[in-house]
Structures are given as C-alpha cells and as structure tokens.
ZASEVEX-115879 format. One record per residue (C-alpha): x, y, z. Coordinates in steps of 0.001 Angstrom, whole numbers, plus 500000, padded with zeros to 6 digits. Each point is the difference from the previous one (the first is absolute). Layout:
BEGIN
X,Y,Z
X,Y,Z
...
REM end
This chain:
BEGIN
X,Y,Z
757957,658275,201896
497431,501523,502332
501852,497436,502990
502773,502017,499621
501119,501224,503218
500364,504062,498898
496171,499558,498786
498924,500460,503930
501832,503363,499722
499102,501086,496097
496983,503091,501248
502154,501221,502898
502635,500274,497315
497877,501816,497418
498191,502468,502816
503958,500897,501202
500792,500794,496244
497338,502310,499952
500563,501913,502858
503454,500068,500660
502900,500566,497462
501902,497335,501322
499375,496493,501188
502043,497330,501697
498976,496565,499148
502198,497174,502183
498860,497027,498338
501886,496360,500310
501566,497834,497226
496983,498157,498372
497398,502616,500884
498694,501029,496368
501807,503875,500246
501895,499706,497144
497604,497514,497086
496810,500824,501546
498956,502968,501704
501165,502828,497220
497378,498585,498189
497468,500761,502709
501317,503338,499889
499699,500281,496899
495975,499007,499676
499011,501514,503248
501707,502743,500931
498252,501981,497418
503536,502153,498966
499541,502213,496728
503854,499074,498911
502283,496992,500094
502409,498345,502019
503125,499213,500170
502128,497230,501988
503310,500060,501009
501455,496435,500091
503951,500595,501200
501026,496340,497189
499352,499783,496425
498776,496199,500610
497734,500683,502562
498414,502790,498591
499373,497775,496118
498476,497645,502390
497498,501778,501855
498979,501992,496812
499401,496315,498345
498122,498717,503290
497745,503620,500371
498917,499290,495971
499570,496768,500757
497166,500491,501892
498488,502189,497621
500290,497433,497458
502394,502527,498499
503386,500148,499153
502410,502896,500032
499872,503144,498675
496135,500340,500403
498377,500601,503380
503292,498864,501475
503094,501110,498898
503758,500502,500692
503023,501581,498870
503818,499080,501124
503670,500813,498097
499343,499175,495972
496967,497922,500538
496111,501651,500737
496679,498842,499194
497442,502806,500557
497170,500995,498026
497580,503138,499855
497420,497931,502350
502628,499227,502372
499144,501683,503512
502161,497856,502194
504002,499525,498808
502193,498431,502033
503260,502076,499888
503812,499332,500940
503442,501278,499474
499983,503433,500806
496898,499839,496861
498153,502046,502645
502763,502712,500523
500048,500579,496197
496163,500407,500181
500488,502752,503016
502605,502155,497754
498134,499697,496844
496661,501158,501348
500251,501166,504732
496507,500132,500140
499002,496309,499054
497572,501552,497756
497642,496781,499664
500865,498103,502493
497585,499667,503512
502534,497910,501893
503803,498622,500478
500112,496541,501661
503788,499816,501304
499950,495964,500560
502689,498032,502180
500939,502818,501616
501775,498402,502801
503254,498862,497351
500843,504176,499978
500834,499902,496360
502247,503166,499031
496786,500688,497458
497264,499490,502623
501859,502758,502543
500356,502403,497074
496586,499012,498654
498259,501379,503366
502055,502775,500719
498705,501088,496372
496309,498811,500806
500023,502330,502603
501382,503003,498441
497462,499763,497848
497325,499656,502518
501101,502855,501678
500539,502213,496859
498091,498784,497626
497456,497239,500309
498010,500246,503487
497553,497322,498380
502676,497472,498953
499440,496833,502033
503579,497730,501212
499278,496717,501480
503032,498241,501532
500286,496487,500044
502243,497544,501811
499442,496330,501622
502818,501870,502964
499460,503722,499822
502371,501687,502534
496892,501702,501030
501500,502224,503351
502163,501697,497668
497678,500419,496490
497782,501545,502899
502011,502604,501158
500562,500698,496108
495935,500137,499283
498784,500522,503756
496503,500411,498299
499966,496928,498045
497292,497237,501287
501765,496570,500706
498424,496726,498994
500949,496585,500745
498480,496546,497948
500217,496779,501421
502691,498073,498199
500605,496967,498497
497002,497162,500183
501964,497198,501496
502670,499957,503211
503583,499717,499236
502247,497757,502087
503366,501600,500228
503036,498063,501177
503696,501008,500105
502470,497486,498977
503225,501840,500445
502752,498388,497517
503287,498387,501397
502802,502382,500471
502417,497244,497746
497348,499997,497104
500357,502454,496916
496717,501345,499298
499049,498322,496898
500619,496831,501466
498326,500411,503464
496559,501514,497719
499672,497442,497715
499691,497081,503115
497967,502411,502162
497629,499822,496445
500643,496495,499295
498718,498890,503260
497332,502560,499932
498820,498316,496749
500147,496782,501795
498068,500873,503079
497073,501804,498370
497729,500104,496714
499412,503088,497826
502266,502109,497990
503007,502337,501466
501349,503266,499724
503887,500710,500982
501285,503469,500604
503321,500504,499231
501991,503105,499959
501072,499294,495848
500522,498804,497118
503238,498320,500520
498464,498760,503272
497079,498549,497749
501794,498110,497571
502532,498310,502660
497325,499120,502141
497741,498546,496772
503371,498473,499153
499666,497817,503452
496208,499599,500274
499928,497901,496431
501364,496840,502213
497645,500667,502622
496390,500926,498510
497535,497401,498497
499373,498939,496763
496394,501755,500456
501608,503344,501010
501695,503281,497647
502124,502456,500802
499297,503059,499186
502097,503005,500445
498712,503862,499971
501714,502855,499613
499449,503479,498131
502793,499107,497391
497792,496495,498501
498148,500557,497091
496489,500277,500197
498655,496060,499427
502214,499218,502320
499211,502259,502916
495978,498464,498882
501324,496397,501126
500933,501113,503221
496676,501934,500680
497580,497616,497965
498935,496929,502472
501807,496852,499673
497967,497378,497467
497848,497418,501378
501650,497598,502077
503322,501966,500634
501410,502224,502065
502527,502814,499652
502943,501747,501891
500335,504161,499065
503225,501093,500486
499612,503422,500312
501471,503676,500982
498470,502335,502221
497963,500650,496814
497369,497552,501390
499470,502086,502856
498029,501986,498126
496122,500305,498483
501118,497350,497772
497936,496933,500665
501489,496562,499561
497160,496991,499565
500084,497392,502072
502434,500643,502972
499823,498566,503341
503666,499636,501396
502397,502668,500359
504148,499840,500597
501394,503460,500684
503039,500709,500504
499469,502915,501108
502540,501921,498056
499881,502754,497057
502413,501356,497759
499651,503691,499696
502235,502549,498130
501807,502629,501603
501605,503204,498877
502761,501738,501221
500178,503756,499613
503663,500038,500559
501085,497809,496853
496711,500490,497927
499672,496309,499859
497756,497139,501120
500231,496758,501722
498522,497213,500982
498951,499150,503524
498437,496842,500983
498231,500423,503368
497475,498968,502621
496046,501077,498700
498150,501938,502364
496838,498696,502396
497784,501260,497818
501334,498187,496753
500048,496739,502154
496203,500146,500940
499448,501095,496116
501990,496785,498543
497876,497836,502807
497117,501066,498746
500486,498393,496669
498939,496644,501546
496677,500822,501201
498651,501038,496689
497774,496882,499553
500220,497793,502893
501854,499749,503319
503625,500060,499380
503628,499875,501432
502881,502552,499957
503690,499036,501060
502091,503198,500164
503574,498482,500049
501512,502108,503067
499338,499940,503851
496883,501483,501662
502138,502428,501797
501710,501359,497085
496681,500282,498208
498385,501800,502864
503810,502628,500179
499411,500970,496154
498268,503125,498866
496776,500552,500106
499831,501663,496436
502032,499898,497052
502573,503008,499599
498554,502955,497372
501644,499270,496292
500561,504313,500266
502000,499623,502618
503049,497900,498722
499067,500489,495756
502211,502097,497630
497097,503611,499814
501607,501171,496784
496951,499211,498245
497561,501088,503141
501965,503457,500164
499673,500551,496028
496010,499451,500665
499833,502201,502593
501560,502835,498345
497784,499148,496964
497072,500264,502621
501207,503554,500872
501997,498828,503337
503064,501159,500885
499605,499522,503890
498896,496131,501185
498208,501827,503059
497477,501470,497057
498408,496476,499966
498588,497339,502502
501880,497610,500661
499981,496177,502168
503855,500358,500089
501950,502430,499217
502451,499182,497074
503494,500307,501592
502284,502683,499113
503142,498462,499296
497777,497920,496720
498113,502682,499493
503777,502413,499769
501209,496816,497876
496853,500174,497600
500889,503971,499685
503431,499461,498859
499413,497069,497885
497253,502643,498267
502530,502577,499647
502477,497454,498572
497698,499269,497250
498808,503574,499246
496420,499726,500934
500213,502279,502665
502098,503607,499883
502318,501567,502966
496666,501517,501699
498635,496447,500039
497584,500206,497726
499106,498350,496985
501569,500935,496997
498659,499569,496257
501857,496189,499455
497843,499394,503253
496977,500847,499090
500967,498140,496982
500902,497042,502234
496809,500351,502193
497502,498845,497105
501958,496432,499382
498651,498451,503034
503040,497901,501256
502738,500476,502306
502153,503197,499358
503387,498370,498527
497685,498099,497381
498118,503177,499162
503490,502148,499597
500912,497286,497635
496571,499812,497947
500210,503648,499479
503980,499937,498993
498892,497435,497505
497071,501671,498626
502065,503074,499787
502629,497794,497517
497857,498001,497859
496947,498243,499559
502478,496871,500596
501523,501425,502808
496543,500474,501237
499255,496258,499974
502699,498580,500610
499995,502396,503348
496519,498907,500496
500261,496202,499999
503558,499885,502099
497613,502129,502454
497251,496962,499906
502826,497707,500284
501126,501843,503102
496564,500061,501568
499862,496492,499893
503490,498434,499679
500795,496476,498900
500806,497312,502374
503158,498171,499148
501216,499160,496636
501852,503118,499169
501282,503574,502038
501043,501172,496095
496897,502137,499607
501005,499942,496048
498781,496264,500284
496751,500774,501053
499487,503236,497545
500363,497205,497066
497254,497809,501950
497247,502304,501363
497606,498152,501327
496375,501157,499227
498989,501545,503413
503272,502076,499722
498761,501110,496048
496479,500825,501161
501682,502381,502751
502646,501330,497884
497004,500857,497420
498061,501569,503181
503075,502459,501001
501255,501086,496494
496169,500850,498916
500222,502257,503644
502880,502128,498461
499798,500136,496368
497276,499060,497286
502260,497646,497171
501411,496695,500569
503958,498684,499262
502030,497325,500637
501797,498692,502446
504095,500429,499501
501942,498058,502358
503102,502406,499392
497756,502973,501445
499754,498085,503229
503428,501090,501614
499840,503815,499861
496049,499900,500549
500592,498110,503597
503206,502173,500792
497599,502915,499209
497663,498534,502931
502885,498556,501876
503215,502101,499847
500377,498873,504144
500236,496535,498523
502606,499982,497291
502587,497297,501272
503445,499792,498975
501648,496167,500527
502568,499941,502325
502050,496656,500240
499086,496507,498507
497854,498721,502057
496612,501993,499145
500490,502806,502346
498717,503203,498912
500310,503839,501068
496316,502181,500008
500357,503550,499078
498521,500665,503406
503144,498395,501444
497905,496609,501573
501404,496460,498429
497586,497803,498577
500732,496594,498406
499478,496962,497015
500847,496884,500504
503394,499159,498295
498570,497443,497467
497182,502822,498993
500972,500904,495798
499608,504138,501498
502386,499424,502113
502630,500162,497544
498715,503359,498667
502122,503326,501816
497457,502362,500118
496146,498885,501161
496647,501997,500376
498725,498017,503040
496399,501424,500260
497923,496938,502384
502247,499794,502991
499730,497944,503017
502116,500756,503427
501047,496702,501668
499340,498995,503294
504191,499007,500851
501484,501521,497123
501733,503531,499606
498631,499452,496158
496583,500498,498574
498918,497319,497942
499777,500974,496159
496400,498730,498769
500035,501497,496944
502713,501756,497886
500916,500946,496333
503961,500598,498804
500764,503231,499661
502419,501977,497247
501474,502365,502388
502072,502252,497072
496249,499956,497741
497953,501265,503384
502482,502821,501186
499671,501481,496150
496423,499299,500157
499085,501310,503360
503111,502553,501062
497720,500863,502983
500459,497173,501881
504405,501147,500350
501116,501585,502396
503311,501836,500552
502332,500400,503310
502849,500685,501266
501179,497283,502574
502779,499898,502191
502551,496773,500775
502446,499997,502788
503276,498542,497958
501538,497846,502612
503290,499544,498713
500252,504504,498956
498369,500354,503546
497870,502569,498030
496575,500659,498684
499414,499708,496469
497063,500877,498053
498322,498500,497304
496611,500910,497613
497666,497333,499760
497119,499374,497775
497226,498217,502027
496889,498874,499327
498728,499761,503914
502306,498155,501864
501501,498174,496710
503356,501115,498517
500042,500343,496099
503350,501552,499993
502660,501966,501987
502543,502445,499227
502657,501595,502534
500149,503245,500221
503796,501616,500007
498692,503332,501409
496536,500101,501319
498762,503426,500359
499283,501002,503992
496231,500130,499344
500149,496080,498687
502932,498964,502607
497836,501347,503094
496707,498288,498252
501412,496669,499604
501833,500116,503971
496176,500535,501010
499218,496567,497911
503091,498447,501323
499105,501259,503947
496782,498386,499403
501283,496974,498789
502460,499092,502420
497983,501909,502910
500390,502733,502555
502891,497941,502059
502763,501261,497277
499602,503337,501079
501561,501689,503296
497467,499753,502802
502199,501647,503090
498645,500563,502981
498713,503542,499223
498242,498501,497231
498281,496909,501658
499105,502080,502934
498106,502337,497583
498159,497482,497928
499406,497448,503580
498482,503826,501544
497606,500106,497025
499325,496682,500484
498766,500368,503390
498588,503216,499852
497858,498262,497371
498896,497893,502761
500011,502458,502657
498008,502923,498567
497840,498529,497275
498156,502489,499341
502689,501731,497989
500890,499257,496719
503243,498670,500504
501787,498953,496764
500660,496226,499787
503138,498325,501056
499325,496421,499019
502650,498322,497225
497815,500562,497290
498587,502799,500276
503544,502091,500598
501004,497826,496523
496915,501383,498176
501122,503549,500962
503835,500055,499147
499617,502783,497646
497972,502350,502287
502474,499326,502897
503466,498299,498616
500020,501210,496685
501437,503347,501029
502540,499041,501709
501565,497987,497173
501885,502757,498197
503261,499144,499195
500078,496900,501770
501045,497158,497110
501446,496874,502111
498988,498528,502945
502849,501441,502070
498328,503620,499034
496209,498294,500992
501027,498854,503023
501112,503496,500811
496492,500970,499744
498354,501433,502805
496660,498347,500533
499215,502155,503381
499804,502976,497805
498496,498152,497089
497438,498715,501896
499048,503417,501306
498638,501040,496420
497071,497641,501226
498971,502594,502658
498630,503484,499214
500781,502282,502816
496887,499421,502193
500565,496497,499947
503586,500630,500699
499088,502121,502836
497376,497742,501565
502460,497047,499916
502862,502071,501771
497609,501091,502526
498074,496569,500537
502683,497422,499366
503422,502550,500936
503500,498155,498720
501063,500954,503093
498690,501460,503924
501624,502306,502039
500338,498850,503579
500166,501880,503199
503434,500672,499776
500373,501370,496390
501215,496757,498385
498643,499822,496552
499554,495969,500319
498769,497981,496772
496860,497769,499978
499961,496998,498450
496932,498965,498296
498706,496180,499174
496912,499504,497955
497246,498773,502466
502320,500519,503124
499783,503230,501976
503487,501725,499599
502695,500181,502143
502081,502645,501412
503109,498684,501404
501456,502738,503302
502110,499842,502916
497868,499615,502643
501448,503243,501783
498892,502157,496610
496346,499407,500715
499439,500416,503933
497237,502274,500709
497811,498973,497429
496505,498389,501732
499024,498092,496690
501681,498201,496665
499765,502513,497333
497633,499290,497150
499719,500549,496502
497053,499689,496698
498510,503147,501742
499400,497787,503713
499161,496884,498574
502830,498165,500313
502411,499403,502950
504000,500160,499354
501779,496946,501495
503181,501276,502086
502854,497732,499895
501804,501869,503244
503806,499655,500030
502634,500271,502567
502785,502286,499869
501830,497411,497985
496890,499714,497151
499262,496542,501260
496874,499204,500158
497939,500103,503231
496762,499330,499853
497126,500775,496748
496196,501472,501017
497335,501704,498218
498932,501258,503540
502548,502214,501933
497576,500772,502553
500075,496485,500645
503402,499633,499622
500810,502643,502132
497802,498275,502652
501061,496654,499952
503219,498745,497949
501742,503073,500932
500975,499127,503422
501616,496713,498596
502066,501768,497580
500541,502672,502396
501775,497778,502631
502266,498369,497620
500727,503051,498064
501288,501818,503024
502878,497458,500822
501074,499989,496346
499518,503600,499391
500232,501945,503283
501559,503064,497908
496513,499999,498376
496458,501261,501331
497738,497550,501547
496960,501885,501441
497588,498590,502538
497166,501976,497862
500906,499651,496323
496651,501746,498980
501083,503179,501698
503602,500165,499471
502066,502291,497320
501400,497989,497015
503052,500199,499204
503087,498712,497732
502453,500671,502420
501481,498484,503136
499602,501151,503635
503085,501632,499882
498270,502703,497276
496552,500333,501008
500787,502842,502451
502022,501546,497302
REM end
C-alpha cells in the first residue's frame, strides 16, 4: 500500500492538518485518498479525538470502512467503523467511522462542538452532495464559534479548487500524483440511427473483442442496465459475467461486481455513476462511458421531481477514465465526439442548487438560522427552493407565521428524515403505538421505494422487506419508546396527514387523476389503483412529455372516512359561475379539499361579503382581461409600468398579471359593492381602482414624472401616450409647438418624448425625438409642401423662433 500514489503526499498532508484548519487535498481516482491515507492520519497525526469521513453513497462508504479494517486485520466496528440509515457498526475503540446520509448532520445538532472528535474528512467532494454543502457550511460555523481546534480535510479526485479557495482563502492546497498506470482515452461517438442500448452493447462487444481484461460500462440507469445486459448476453464469451451495480442490489450482489472476476474469466460491470466514486472495483482495465448521468431535479413551482438524463461533466469523464489505470495500462472509449466532450462542463452542477431544501431549511432553523447569509456557503441555496421549502414547512406545521419552528417541529427535527416523513411519524405516534409503526415503516418504504411490481403501497406494507423493518424499527424508537404493529388501514389518513397536496381524485377512465395542488399525475389504465376514486399519491415523478406526473406509489383512499377523520384538511368557498344561457352570475358554496371538489351547493342569495369574495376567485380564474381596461385605465397601469423602469429607485407598486391578481382585494375589492353580474363588473372603473395602489406621494411623483398629459406652447392640454419600453408620444399640430428649441422630456429629464407633428388636417407629418434636429433639417421639406397645401396656415422660415399658434394667418394679428 506504501506504492500508493497519495503516500508521496501523506507528511505534507499531516503538517497542513496541523497548522491550518482547513486543507485541500486534489488527489486522482486510484490514488489511496479514500482506503488508505485516513489511516495514516489516524497513526501519525498524533490527534487526541477521532475522525470522521464523509462518503456522499451508502455503498461506497461500507466499502472503504471494510477495506480501512482490512488492513488492520480488523473488521468493522473496532478501529474502523461506520454508520449509514438503519445499519452501523461502531464500537467504543472505534476512532475512525466512516459516515453518510446526513449521519454527520445529526451528529452536529445533537452535540455543535464535536466534543471528541479531532477531525471531519469531507471525501468526494467534487459530486456536491446536498449533505456535503450543508455539512461544511456547519463545519465552519462551528470553527468559527465554537471549535477553533477542529481540523476539516476536504477530499476530492476533481476539487473545483478556484472557487473552494475563495471560500477558505487560507486553506493550503495539495495535489498527489494520480493513478499508477496511463489511461488511453478514445471517443467513439454512437450513430445518430442507433438507440442507445443497442449502439453500447457493440461499442462493448467489440471492445471485448479487441482487448483482454475485465470492463466497466457507465450507463446513466437501471433501465439502461438491464436493456443493454439484455443485448450483451449474445455478444460476450462464455468466459465472461455480467454484472450490474446499482445502489438498489442487495448487498452479495453489489460484492460480485466489486470482487475480481475468478481465475480464468473476465467480467463486464454495468454500472451507474455510483462507480465513479471511492468504490474500488478489482480487476478493471477497459472502460465504455457513455458519458451520460441521470440526476433528479426539483421544481419549486409544482413541489415535484423529475428525472433528467444528461451529458456528465469534464471532470466526471476524467474520473470514470481513471477506472482503467488502476492496475495496468488501460483503455477508455467515451461514446460521444471529442468536440462535444471538450464543450461540456467542467464540473458537475451543486445537488443544493436544483434539490427540494425542505429538509436543509428545517436544519437550519434547528441550528439557530433564520438568515442563509448567517452561514458560509460554496453556493448559495436559491430562493425560489429555499421560499418552496418555507411553505412546504408551514404546510405541515413545523414552522409558525414568524417562520420559526413550532413545537410539532421540534418534534419533527429529532426523527432524522425528510420533513413530510417526520410530520407523519409524529401524527402516528400521536394516535397509537400502531399508528406509530405503521407511520414508521411506510416512511422506510418511502426512503427507499420498490422498483416495479406494485404502485399499491398496501402491497408492500404486507411484504416489508427487512432493510425497510430495520429502518422502520430505527425511526419509531426516535419518537416513542414501545413497539406496535403495522395496520394497513392506518396507511391512508397517515400519508394524507404527510401529503394533503397529494390527495388525487380520478377523473375519467383512463387513469387520469386530479392532485389537490391542482397538477395531474397518472397510472397506467391496467394498474388495480386505478380503479379506486380517491388516491394518496405520496412518491411522484414529473414526466419529461407529459402534462401528468407519474404515480410511483399510491394507496386508495375513503374520501367520506378522511373528511370525518381529519375536518382540517376542508375547506369552504364561495365560487362564482357565469350561467351562459341566464347571462348571469350565479354563486355556489363549495367544500374543497385544495383544489378537489367534495361537494357544491348554490347559493339562492349570497350575502355581499361572500358574492364580492367569490368575483375575486372568479377574476382570478378567468384573469384580468374580463374586466374593463379603457384607455384611462391602461394608460395608468402602462405609466406605472414604465415609471418602474424609468425611475427605479422608487418603489413603484407592481403592474405585472400576477402580481395585480394577488392584490384584488387591496385594490378591486372596493370597488365591487353592489356590482352582482358582469354587466355591473364591467361598469367598474379600473382607473380609479387602480389608484388605491398609490398613496399620495407616489401619486404625486407619477403625475409629475410620467404627466397623463403636457401642456404645449399654445395652451392645448394634449394627451401622452405611453408604451412599456418605448419613450411616449405626444401627438401636436406642428403649428402648436413652434418656438420650442428642444422635444420636451419626461421621468424627471431622463427620457425624451417622441413628437408625432401633424398638419392642420391631423395627418401625420413627420415623428422625431429631436426637434432641434427636426427643426434643422426635415423642416424645410415639410415646409415647402405644406405651404402649397396650406397657404392659409403659418410656415415660418425660423420655426425655433416663431409664436405657436392654433389659428390661421387670418387670426394671428387678432
């Protein structure tokens, strides 16, 4: 192990440790960081406490704690240990664990100053787990605060290391030599005609053929794994296995993947990007990437997640090459074109930036932050998640109206899993020592969802499989001491407790379903649920194409049994119809639960109050073109609009669609007295209801800046007319504005008024922005054809100096 690469490094390493707070360490694929040089650490940096890696995969991290006891002659759980999601091995001489899954957040809340521990390893950084970026920004908070002795070494085989710099300008950089052996790499771009799994499995097949040793594939998932294993069965040899990995195998099987092949074989690993990692797979020599990932993305807007399949960075290409070169010279093909290789990004985009932060925000405010500028951070989580994660919080009662946790969140914080599963642990626990486990183990099944078989999440209650019972056993022991058992009739309310948004309510035949947050989602038509009227949908998955989100996982609900059981989740409104045939509005009660009708009632005589509250619902509904925008009122709201961009610096109220919807009550409402059909509504005057948006400064300002209307030389009060990002335009007979040397302006100077001049019939002459110029130049054009056609009128050789006038030469010397 000494040949290792990082072992050239190891005492630079150690002295940084010791002097510096931080260290970078950039070391390649193969170069000992991960399964070797903690060890090292361990035995010769002298620390008084222990330490603790960060691996970002459960598989990985298992592995390097088996490989670092290894060479102790150990196994797990005594010098070496780990701990992960409902499965640890750690013992009271353990001084180095290996830790994953947010383990290492859990240890921050429980205990901020690390009491014990000399040093926090954060390993593969460059993948930018969601975990890892909180992890840090924790780290150093506690630094800072807390722990000025508390060592964090961070590891990566492509550290972005320009911008962790300007994040820890202090921090000493240090670079190992990486793997032992050189790396051929080759790009074989597939044919544009060939699916994928077809144009893989020959670029392997002749791979195979070509050279000697075993191969690893990358491929972006599972279903790309099994179609391409599918194909490659015709075109291995009898002497080589296929092997697939991926998180979701069970443990002996993930072992024949990494294990070498047996003498006189070879093998082919089909893997994820989860072989980019410090996992270490024996025996590879050839590599076939094609160089694609599959990565999850959330969308703030819908509060779902989806799927994207997409090109890997630079940075995860040079880590997947570097598989080959563990043991001898080897031979990477990326399957794409030099040039588009060379076009991709350099690193892989931050988990935090495209990740539902409902569970990062809970943290945080368990951590004592309200404000995400309190903390360090390598990216700054975006607002419109981080506003999502806030709402979804409020939703579920863990936070109050101030933002801050309430007493069901601090209840919530102490489960350790995602915020919707920890609402629904405590709703259970708060029922029965059944509800309590039967919440617990639907939240394990969640965490880890089945693939295939089943979306009836009743199916897989009756069948838990034993990693799902160990974490079930983990969570309920986190909330309440007691066991019970698991009632699949519980399962319904408990997951509409967690996941009111998702209640679904069948509309049609065809396995097309309403969300109570008004999105569609979707079973296939042969699916047994899909037959069921009302659904609790909790594992959702937002299609690529389709308008619907895919419906993983589901249970039948008893709509009439929930509503008496949870009356919370009902709403009541008044909505208003228009009645095409009556030509009138009618009104109607409705008992909701989101955007899901239970039941409706019309309403004879609605009382004002209720009439005026459901016309806001129905304005919003149908949208701001059903009321009367006349010119007085679009001239008012396009005036905002531009004064907005104009003069910035004031705070202008907003003008955009939604924003004027949001507000009906502070600006329409009012004016909606008496008014009970649309002929009344469209009576409305939206000039003056529009006003209520402006107190009288900003009223003033806007009259003065932006005027309706400008008084020209003459005394004609002329109107402007205003165009959002157009200058406006004051349309004059050109006679009305001699004498004046320059176009008039308005936004206090900054903005010249475009004259469209007229003749003395209001035709059109000429348009400028620049009367001095005009006056100059055109003028003498229009002035000699003016004169023939209007010799009654004034056409003076010096515009700039003459009187204006609306009259004709026979009245000026009047």
């Amino acid at each position: 192990m000494s040949l290792l690469p990082v072992s050239a490094v190891v005492d630079e390493v150690i002295s940084a440790l010791r002097a510096s707070p931080h260290v970078l360490l950039n070391a390649p694929t193969g170069a000992g960081k991960s399964t070797w040089l903690p060890l090292q650490i361990l035995h010769k940096a002298g620390f008084p406490g222990r330490i603790i890696m960060l691996e970002p995969r459960r598989l990985a991290a298992k592995n390097v704690a088996f490989r670092l006891a290894q060479q102790l002659d150990e196994v797990p759980g005594q010098t070496v240990g780990y701990r992960m999601r409902a499965d640890s091995k750690i013992g009271p001489q353990t001084r180095l664990e290996v830790v994953t899954e947010g383990i290492l957040t859990r240890m921050l809340q429980q205990d901020p100053e690390l009491s014990g521990i000399s040093l926090v390893i954060l390993d593969e950084f460059h993948e930018r787990s969601l975990q890892a970026d909180l992890a840090l920004a924790l780290l150093l908070d506690v630094q800072q605060g807390l722990r000025d002795d508390l060592k964090v070494l961070i590891m990566s085989a492509t550290l972005d290391n320009l911008r962790l710099s300007n994040l820890l300008p202090q921090a000493p950089v240090i670079s190992s030599e990486g793997r032992s052996f050189p790396v051929e790499r080759l790009y074989q771009p597939l044919t544009s005609h060939e699916r994928l799994e077809d144009g893989v499995a020959n670029a392997v097949g002749r791979l195979l053929r070509e050279q000697t040793g075993s191969l690893l594939l990358f491929l972006p998932g599972v279903a790309e794994i099994h179609r391409v294993q599918e194909r490659l069965v015709e075109k291995i040899a009898a002497d080589t296995d296929l092997c697939p990995l991926y998180g979701a195998l069970s443990l002996n099987d993930q072992q024949k993947a990494i294990q070498p092949a047996r003498s006189g074989r070879r093998k082919v690993v089909l893997a994820t990007n989860i072989a980019e990692t410090s996992l270490t797979i024996e025996g590879i020599r050839l590599v076939v990437d094609s160089g694609l990932e599959r990565t999850t993305r959330f969308d703030p807007r819908t509060g779902l997640t989806r799927l994207v399949t997409q090109r890997i960075s630079q940075a995860s290409m040079i880590q997947r090459a570097g598989r080959a070169g563990r043991l001898e010279p080897g031979i990477c093909w990326h399957l794409c074109a030099k040039e588009q290789a060379e076009r991709a990004a350099e690193q892989a985009e931050p988990e935090i930036l495209h990740s539902d932060l409902s569970g990062v925000w809970m943290e945080l405010l368990q951590w004592g932050c309200h404000d995400l500028a309190q903390l360090s951070w390598l990216d700054m989580p975006p607002e419109s998640a981080v506003s999502a994660a806030q709402q979804l919080l409020l939703q579920l009662g863990a936070i109050d109206a101030e933002g801050k946790l309430s007493s069901l969140g601090r209840k919530m914080s102490v489960c350790g899993c995602e915020p919707r599963l920890a609402a629904m642990l405590i709703a259970g626990s708060e029922e029965s020592l059944d509800g309590l486990a039967t919440a617990a183990l639907l939240a394990a099944i969640l965490e880890e969802p089945p693939r295939g078989y089943s979306s009836d999440m009743g199916y897989w209650l009756d069948r838990p499989q034993s990693h799902w019972q160990r974490r079930a056993k983990q969570l309920a022991q986190r909330v309440a001491r007691g066991e019970g058992r698991v009632d699949s009739d519980l399962a319904a309310s408990l997951l509409a407790r967690a996941f009111s948004d998702r209640i679904a309510q069948r509309r049609g035949l065809d396995g097309r379903y309403l969300l109570a947050n008004g999105l569609g989602a979707a079973l296939p038509q042969d699916d047994a649920l899909a037959r069921a009227g009302w659904l609790v949908s909790p594992a959702l998955l937002q299609g690529h194409n389709s308008p619907d989100a895919k419906i993983l996982l589901a249970v039948p609900l008893e709509i009439d049994a929930l509503v008496q059981k949870m009356p919370q989740l009902v709403t009541q409104q008044t909505a208003v119809e228009w009645d095409e045939e009556k030509g009138t509005l009618r009104a109607w009660r409705r008992w909701n639960i989101g955007r899901l009708s239970l039941r409706a009632q019309p309403l004879a005589k609605p009382s004002a109050e209720e009439l005026q509250q459901a016309l806001i619902g129905w304005i919003r509904q149908q949208g701001l073109q059903v009321l009367t925008w006349d010119t007085a009122a679009g001239q008012l709201r396009t005036r905002l609009q531009c004064a907005q961009e104009w003069l910035p610096e004031v705070d202008w109220p907003p003008m955009d669609d939604d924003a004027l919807l949001d507000s009906l009550e502070q600006w329409l409402l009012p004016s909606l007295a008496g008014v009970k059909d649309i002929r009344a509504l469209r009576q409305v005057n939206i000039a003056d209801a529009l006003g209520r948006l402006l107190n009288w400064s900003l009223r003033q300002r806007l009259d003065s800046a932006l005027p309706s209307h400008y008084t020209v030389p003459t005394g004609s009060r002329l109107p402007l007319r205003y165009e959002v990002h157009r200058p406006p335009v004051l349309a004059v007979r050109l006679q009305e504005v001699f004498g004046e040397q320059r176009s008039p302006q308005v936004a206090e100077g900054r903005v010249a008024v475009v004259l469209e001049l007229l003749s003395p019939a209001h035709r059109p002459l000429q348009i400028t922005a620049d009367l001095a110029a005009f006056w100059q130049g055109a003028y003498r054009e229009v002035q000699k054809e003016m004169k023939g056609r209007y010799p009654k009128h004034a056409w003076p050789d010096d515009p700039a100096q003459a009187l204006p006038t609306r009259r004709t030469k026979k009245y000026q010397g009047q």
